[in-house]
DOLUM-245550 format. One line per 5 residues: number of its first residue (from 1); their letters; for each residue x, z, y of C-alpha. Coordinates in steps of 0.2 Angstrom, whole numbers, always signed. Each point is the difference from the previous one (the first is absolute). Example, Ala and Ser with C-alpha at 12.3 -4.5 7.8 and 13.67 -1.06 7.14 Angstrom:
2
1	AS	+62,+39,-22 ~ +6,-3,+17
# end
This chain:
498
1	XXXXX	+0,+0,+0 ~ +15,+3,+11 ~ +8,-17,-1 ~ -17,-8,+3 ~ -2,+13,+16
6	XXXXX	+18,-7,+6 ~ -4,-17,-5 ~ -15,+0,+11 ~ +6,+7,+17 ~ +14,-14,-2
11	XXXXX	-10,-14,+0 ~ -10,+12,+14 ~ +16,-3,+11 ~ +2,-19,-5 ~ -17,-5,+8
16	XXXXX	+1,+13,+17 ~ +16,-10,+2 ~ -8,-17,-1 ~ -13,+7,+8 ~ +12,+3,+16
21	XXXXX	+10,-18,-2 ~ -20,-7,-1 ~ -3,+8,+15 ~ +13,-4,+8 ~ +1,-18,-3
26	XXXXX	-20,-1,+4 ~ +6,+8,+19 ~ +12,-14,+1 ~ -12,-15,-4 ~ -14,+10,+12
31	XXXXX	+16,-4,+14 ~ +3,-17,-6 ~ -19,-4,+1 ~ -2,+7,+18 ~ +17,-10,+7
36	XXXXX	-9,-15,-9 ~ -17,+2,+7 ~ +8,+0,+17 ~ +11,-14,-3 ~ -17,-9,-4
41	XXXXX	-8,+7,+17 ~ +16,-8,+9 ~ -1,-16,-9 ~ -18,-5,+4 ~ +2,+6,+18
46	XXXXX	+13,-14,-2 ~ -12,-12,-8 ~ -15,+4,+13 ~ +14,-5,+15 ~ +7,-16,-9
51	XXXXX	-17,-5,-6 ~ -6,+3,+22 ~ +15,-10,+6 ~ -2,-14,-13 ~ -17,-4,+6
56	XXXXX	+4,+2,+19 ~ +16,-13,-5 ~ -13,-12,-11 ~ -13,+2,+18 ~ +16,-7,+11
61	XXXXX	+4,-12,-9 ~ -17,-8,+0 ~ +2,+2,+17 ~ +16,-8,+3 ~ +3,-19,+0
66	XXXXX	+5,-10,-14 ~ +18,-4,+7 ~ +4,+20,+4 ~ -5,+3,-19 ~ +14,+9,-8
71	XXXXX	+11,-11,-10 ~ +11,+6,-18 ~ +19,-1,+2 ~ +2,-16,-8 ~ -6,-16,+2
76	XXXXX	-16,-6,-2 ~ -2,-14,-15 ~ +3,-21,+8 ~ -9,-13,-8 ~ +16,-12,-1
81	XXXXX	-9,-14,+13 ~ +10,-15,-10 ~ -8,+0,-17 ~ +13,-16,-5 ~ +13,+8,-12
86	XXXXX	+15,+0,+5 ~ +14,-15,-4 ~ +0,-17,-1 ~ -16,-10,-3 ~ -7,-5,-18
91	XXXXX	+11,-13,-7 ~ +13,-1,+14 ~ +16,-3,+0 ~ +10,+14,-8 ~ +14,+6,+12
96	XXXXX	+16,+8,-6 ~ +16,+5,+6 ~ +12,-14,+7 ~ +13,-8,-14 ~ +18,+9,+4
101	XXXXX	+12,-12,+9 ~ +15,+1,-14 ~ +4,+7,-16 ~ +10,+13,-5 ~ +3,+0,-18
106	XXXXX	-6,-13,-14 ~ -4,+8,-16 ~ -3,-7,-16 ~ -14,+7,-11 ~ -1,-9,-16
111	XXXXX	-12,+0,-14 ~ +4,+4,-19 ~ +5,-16,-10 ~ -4,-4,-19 ~ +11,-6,-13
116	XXXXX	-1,-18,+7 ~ +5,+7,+18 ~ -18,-4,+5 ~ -9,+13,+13 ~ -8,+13,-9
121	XXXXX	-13,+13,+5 ~ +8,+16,+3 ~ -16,+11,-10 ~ -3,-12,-16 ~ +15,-10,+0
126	XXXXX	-12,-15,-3 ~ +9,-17,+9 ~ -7,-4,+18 ~ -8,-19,+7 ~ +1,-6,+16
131	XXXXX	+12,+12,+6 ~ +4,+0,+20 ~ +12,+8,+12 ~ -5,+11,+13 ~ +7,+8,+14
136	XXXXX	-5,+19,+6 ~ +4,+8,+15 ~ +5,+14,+1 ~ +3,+11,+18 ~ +8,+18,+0
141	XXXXX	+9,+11,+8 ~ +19,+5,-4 ~ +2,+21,-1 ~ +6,+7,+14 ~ +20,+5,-2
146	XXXXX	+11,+9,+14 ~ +16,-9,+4 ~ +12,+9,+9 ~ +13,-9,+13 ~ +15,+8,+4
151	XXXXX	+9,-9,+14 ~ +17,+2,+3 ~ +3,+1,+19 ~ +16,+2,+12 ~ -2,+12,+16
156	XXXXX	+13,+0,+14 ~ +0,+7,+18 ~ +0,-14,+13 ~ +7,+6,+17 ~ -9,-14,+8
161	XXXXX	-18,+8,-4 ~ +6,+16,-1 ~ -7,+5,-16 ~ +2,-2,-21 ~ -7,-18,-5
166	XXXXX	-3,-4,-18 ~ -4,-16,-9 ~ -15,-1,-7 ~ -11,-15,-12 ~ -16,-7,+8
171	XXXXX	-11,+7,-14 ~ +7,+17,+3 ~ -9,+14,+11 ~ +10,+8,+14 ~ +8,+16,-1
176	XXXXX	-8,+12,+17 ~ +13,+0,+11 ~ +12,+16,-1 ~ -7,+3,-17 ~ +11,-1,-15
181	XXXXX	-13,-5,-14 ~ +8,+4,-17 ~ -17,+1,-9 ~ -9,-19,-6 ~ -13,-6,+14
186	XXXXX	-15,-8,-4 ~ +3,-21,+0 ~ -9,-15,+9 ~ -12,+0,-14 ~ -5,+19,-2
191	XXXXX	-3,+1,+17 ~ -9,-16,+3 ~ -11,+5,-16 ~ -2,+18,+6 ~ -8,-5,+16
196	XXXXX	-12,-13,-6 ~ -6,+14,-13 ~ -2,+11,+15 ~ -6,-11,+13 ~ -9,-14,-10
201	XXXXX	-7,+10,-16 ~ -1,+17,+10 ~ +7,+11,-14 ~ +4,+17,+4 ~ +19,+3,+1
206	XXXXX	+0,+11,-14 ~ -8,-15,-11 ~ +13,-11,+5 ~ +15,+13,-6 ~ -11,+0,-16
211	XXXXX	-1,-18,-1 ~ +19,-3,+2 ~ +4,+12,-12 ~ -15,-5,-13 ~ +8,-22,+1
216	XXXXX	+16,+0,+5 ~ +7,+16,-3 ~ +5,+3,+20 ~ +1,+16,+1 ~ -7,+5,+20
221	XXXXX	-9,+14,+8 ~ -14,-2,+9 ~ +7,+7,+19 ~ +14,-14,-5 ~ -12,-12,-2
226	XXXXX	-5,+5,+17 ~ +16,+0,+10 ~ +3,-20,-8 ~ -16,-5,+6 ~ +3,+10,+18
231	XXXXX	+17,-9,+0 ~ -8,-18,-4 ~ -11,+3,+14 ~ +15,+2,+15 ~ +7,-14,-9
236	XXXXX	-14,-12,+2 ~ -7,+8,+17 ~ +10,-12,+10 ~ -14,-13,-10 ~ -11,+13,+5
241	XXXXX	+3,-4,+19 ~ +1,-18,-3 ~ -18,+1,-7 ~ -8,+6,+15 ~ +8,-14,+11
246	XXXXX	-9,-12,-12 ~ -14,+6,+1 ~ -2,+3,+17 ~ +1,-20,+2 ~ -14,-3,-13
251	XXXXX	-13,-8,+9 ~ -13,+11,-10 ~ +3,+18,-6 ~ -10,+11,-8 ~ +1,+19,+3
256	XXXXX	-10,+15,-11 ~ +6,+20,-2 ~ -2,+12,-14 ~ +4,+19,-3 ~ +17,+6,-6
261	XXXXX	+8,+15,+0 ~ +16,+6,+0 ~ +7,+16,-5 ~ -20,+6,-2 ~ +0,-7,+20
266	XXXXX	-13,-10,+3 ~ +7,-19,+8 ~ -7,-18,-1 ~ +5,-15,-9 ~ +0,-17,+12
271	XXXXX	+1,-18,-7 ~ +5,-13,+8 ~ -4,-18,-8 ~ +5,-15,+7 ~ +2,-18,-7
276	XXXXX	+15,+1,-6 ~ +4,+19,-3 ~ -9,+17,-2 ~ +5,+15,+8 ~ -2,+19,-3
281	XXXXX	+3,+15,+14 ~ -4,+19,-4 ~ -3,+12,+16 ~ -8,+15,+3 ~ -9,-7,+14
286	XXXXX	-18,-11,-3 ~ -2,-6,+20 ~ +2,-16,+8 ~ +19,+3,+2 ~ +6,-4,-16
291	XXXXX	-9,-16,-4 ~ +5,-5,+19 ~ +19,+6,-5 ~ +0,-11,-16 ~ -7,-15,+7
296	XXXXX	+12,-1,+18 ~ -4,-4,+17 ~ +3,-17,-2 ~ -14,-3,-15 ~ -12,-16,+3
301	XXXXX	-7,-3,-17 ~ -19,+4,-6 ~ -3,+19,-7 ~ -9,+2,-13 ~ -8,+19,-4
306	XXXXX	-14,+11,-2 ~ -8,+6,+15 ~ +11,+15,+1 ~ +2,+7,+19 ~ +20,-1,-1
311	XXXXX	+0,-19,+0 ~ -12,-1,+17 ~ +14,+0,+12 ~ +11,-10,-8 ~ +0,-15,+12
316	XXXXX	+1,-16,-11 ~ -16,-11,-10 ~ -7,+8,-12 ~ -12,-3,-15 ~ -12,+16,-6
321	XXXXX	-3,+0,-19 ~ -18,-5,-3 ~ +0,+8,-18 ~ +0,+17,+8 ~ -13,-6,+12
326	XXXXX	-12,-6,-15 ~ +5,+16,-9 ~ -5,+11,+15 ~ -14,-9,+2 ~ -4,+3,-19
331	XXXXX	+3,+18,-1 ~ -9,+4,+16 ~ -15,-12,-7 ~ -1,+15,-15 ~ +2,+16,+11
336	XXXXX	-13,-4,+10 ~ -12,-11,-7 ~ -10,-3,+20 ~ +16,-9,+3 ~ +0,-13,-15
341	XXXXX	-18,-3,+7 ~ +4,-5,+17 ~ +6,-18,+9 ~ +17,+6,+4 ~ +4,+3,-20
346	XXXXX	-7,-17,-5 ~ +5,-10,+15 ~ +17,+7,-1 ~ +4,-5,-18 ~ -6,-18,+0
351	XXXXX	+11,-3,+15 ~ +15,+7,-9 ~ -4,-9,-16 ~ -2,-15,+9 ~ +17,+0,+10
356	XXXXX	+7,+3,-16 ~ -8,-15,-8 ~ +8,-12,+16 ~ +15,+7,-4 ~ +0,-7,-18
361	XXXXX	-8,-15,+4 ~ +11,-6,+16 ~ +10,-13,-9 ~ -18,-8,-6 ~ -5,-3,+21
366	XXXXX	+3,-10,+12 ~ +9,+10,+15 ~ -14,-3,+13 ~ -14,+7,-14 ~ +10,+14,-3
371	XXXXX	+3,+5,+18 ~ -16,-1,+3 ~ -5,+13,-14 ~ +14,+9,+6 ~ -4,+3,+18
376	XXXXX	-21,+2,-7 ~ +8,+16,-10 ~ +7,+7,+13 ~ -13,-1,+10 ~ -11,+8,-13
381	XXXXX	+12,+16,-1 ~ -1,+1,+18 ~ -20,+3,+0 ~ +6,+13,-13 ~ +12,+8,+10
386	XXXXX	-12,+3,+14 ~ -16,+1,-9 ~ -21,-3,+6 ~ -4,+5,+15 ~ +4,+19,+3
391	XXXXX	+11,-1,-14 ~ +0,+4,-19 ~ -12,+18,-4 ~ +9,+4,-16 ~ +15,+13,+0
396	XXXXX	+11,-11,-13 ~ -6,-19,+7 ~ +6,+9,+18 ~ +16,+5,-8 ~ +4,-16,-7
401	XXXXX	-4,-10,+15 ~ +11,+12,+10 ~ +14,-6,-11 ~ -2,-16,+0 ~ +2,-1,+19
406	XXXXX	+14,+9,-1 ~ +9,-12,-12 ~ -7,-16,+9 ~ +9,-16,-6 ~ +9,+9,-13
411	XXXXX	-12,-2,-15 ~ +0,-20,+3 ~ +20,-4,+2 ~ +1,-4,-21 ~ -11,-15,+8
416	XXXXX	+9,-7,+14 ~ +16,+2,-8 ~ +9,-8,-16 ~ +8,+14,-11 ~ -11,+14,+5
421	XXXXX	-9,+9,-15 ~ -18,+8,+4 ~ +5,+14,-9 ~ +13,+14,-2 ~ +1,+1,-18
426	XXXXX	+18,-7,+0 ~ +8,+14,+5 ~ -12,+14,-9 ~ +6,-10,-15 ~ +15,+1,+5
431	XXXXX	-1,+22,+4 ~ -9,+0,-17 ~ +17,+3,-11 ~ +4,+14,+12 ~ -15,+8,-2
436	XXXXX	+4,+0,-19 ~ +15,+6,+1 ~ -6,+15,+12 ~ -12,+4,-13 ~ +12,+4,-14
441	XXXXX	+15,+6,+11 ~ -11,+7,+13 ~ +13,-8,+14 ~ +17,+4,+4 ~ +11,+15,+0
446	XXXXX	+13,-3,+15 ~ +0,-11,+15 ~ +15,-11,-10 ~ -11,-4,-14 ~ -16,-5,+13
451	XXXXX	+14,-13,+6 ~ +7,-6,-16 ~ -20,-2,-4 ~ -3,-8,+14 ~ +16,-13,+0
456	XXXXX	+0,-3,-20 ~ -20,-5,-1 ~ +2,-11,+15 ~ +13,-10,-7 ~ -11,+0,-15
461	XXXXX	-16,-5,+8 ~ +8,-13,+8 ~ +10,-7,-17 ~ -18,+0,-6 ~ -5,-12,+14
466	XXXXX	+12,-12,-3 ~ -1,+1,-19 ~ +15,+6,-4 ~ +6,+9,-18 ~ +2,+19,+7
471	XXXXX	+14,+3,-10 ~ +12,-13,+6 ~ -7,+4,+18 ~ +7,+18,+0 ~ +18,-8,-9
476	XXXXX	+2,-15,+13 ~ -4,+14,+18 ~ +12,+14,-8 ~ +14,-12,-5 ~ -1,-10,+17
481	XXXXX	+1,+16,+9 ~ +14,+8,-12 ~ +12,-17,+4 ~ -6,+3,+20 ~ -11,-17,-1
486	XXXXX	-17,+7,+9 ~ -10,-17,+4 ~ -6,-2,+19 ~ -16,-7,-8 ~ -7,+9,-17
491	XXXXX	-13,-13,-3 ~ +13,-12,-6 ~ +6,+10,-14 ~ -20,+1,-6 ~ -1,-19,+5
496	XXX	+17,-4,-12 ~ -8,+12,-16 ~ -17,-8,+1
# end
């Protein structure tokens, strides 16, 4: 009876304890419920103030027109408006890439013979009929392999000159005065190549030290990289200068900026692009004064731009780019929709369309006819430029008209004048490489590199002009300029590789 007595107030002891833990668990899950019933209070307060705000959003945007809708991030889906596919037309012609000029190498491939000697085919061995020759060809590329030069020079001191000369080979780079070189220096090619990877294809430097040491084992860094292509540029800027005088005597030149940065300084990039030659400028300054430096007192050709203010006082003809006029005209048509209804809108944009149309077609007239629909345009962008009696009523038709009676005369020059493009898209093609490169490089780091941009991607631009190979470009200007044999006139060299 004992050990039952024991055995019971054991068990007794078991469940008071669980009792306590059961207890004390329930007490917690009493807290938890409490801090999740106010969580759940909080939360559709939350809901009641979204779900108010939601609705007044959904009333204003009833209320809003269609235009000030808001719009996602991305773009909106284009129907494609030619539905032709691309490429040639059905059963065309096919076009392929022109036949090489020589050959290198000749090889034979021959077929397995039989027993008799006769052509056999190569998977059954059975004898081939009415064999034939052909000949494949074959265009690839040889790997690239570094070759190193050493020359082998002679140094003295002339008392003449006053200072240490030392022979040196037309293909070799100069040693920086003062400076005793005894490590090897980058060649014609390596530099030429290293600038048209920079310039021309926009890689980054540190893609172009890759690149070297990926095909032809050069083994460069990227900041040396950077000092060659700083140093081609004081090479070439005598070209440069030589440039500017070009095209200060085009008789058409068209002129367009972008943004550039230097250092994380905000500047502008100016181009230049004349008949003959392009040119590229980078200052910190986006007023009148630069285009007016670049261009010289003495300018009497037809300018060509936008209708940016800095170009109003230079004093010469110019020509105002009626793609930006039907651009504006477009864009303020779908901001305000009152506008697009109205005369001016409609009026406006024939008579553009139309000068346009005399443009192409004034090979097709005879001169009087076409000075008479000449002289009839104007007359009808006159009646816009001062509007109906007391004027035009609408904000952006008044705007408009203001503007073109500021630019009198210079939205007509392309037609009185041989050579003159309506439009400025020459030289906004001609920014459009900078403005890929400022994309991946994000500009320039130092005030040498904006030069060596600026000098290296005009003689680009203007090798392109002429149609020149790049390459060979860059090897002709530095190796003139090592053997001291700057030309007075760079066009002829362009002329002579064309």
């Amino acid at each position: 009876m004992g050990k039952r007595i024991l055995g019971l107030q054991a068990g007794h002891r078991s469940l008071e304890m669980e009792l306590a833990a059961t207890r004390a668990a329930l007490q917690q899950a009493r807290w938890r419920i409490s801090a999740l019933e106010k969580q759940l209070e909080e939360e559709k307060s939350k809901t009641v103030k979204a779900t108010a705000q939601l609705a007044e959003l959904a009333q204003s945007l009833e209320a809003k027109p269609q235009e000030q809708v808001f719009q996602a991030p991305f773009k909106a889906n284009v129907p494609r408006e030619n539905k032709r596919p691309p490429g040639q037309k059905p059963g065309h012609k096919a076009a392929h890439r022109p036949m090489p000029k020589h050959i290198d190498t000749h090889v034979e491939v021959p077929v397995p013979r039989d027993a008799a000697g006769k052509a056999s085919c190569p998977a059954c061995r059975c004898r081939l009929l009415r064999v034939k020759k052909h000949r494949r060809i074959v265009e690839d590329l040889l790997p690239a392999r570094r070759m190193v030069t050493c020359y082998h020079t002679t140094s003295g001191y002339c008392p003449s000159c006053r200072k240490r000369v030392e022979s040196r080979d037309k293909d070799q780079p100069p040693v920086p005065a003062g400076v005793d070189i005894h490590q090897p220096q980058l060649g014609i090619n390596s530099l030429a190549t290293a600038a048209l990877l920079r310039m021309c294809y926009r890689l980054p430097y540190r893609q172009i030290e890759q690149l070297f040491a990926d095909l032809p084992g050069l083994a460069i860094s990227a900041s040396g990289v950077t000092r060659q292509i700083q140093r081609m540029a004081r090479w070439l800027d005598g070209q440069y200068d030589r440039l500017k005088v070009l095209i200060r005597a085009s008789p058409v030149v068209h002129m367009d900026e972008t943004g550039w940065r230097i250092d994380g300084q905000n500047h502008w990039l100016w181009t230049m692009l004349g008949n003959n030659a392009a040119l590229y400028h980078i200052d910190k300054s986006r007023g009148q004064k630069v285009p007016a430096a670049l261009l010289g007192e003495h300018f009497d050709g037809t300018l060509v731009s936008d209708f940016y203010g800095a170009y109003a006082k230079i004093d010469c003809p110019k020509q105002k780019c009626l793609a930006h006029l039907l651009r504006e005209l477009k864009t303020t048509r779908e901001k305000h929709p009152a506008f697009g209804r109205g005369r001016f809108y409609w009026r406006l944009k024939r008579l553009v369309q139309q000068m346009l149309f005399l443009k192409d077609n004034r090979q097709a007239l005879p001169a009087v006819m076409y000075q008479g629909k000449l002289a009839k345009l104007e007359r009808r962008l006159l009646e816009l430029e001062r509007g109906p009696p007391g004027g035009w009523q609408e904000a952006n038709a008044k705007r408009l008209a203001k503007r073109l009676r500021g630019h009198s005369g210079e939205l007509t020059a392309f037609l009185k004048k041989e050579g003159v493009d309506p439009t400025n898209n020459a030289a906004e093609r001609a920014l459009r490489p900078a403005v890929v490169m400022r994309k991946i490089s994000g500009g320039s780091r130092s005030d040498a590199g904006a030069r060596a941009t600026c000098v290296l991607m005009t003689i680009l631009k203007t090798a392109m002009q002429h149609r020149c190979p790049l390459l060979e470009t860059f090897q002709i200007l530095l190796t003139a300029h090592w053997a001291g044999e700057n030309p007075a006139v760079l066009s002829d060299i362009f002329n002579k590789m064309a």
